[in-house]
C-alpha positions as CSV (number, residue, x, y, z in Angstrom):
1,X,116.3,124.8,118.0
2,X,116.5,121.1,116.8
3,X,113.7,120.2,117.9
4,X,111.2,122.9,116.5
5,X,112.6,122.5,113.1
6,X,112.0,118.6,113.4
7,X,108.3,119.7,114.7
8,X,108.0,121.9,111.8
9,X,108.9,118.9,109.4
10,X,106.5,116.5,110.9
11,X,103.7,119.6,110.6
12,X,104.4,119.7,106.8
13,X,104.8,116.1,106.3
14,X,101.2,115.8,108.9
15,X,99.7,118.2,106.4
16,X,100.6,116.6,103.3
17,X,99.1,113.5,104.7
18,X,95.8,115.5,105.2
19,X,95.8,116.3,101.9
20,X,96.4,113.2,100.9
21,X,93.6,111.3,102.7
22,X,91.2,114.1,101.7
23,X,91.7,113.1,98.4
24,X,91.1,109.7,98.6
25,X,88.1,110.2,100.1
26,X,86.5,113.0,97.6
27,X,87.5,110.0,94.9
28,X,85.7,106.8,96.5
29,X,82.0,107.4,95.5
30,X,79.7,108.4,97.9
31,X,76.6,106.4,99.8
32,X,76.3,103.0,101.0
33,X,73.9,100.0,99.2
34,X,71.3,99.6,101.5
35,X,68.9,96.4,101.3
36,X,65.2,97.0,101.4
37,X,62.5,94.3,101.5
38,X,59.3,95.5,99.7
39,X,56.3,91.9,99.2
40,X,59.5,89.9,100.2
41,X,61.5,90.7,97.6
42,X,65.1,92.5,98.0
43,X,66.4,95.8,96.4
44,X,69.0,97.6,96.5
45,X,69.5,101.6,97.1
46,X,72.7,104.1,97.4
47,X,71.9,106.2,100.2
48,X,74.3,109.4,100.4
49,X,73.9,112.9,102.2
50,X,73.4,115.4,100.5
51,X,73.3,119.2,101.9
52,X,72.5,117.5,105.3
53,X,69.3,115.3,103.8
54,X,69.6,111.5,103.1
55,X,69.2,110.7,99.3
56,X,68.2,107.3,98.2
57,X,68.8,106.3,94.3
58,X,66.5,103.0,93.8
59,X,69.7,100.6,92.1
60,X,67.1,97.7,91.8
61,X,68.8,94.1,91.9
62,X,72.3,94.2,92.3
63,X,75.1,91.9,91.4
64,X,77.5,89.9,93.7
65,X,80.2,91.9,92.2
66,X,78.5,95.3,92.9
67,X,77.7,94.8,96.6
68,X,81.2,93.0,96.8
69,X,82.9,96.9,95.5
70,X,80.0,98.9,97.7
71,X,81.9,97.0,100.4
72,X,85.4,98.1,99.5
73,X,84.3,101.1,99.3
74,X,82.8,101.7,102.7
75,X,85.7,99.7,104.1
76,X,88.4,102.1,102.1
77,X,86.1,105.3,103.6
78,X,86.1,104.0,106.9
79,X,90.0,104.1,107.0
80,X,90.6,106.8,105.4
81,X,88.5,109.0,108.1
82,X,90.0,107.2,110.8
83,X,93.7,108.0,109.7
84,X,92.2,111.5,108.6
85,X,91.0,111.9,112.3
86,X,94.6,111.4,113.7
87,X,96.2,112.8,111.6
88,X,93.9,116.0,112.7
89,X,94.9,115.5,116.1
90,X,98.8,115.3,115.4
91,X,98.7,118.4,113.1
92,X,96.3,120.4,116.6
93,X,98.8,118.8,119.1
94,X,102.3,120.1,117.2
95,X,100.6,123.3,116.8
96,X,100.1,123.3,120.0
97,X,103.6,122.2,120.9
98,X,104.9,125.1,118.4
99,X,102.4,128.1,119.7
100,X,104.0,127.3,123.3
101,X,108.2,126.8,122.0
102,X,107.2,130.0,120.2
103,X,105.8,131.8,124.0
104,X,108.8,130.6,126.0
């Protein structure tokens, strides 16, 4: 029985990591900057979903600095879904793993 309590420990500890990432990601603001050329000049808009429909917000011209934290942003989103999306697939497979200790 070592090993399902072990399993049960790594499906808290998989769950609490869940947690966490989902709250990092409800706390980086949403939307990307998205550059738009209109009589050759270039401005800026966060585009977001929203209820399934893309929202734009006209930003205007944007700072160095700004685009520079847009870009940590999407960078900081991108990893937190990717470790979010394993972290789903541990949590199915030890489930899994659990469901069939639990048959046997």
């Amino acid at each position: 029985m070592f090993v399902v309590d072990v399993l049960k420990e790594e499906l808290d500890n998989s769950l609490q990591m869940k947690e966490n990432y989902e709250r990092s990601l409800a706390e980086i603001p949403k939307g990307s900057l998205v550059r738009r050329e209109i009589k050759g000049h270039g401005y800026y808009y966060l585009v977001y979903r929203e209820a399934g429909a893309v929202k734009s917000i006209y930003k205007g011209k944007v700072s160095e600095a700004e685009l520079a934290k847009y870009g940590v942003f999407k960078e900081k989103r991108s990893r937190c879904r990717k470790h979010l999306s394993e972290v789903n697939k541990q949590i199915r497979f030890i489930r899994k793993v659990l469901r069939a200790k639990d048959a046997a």
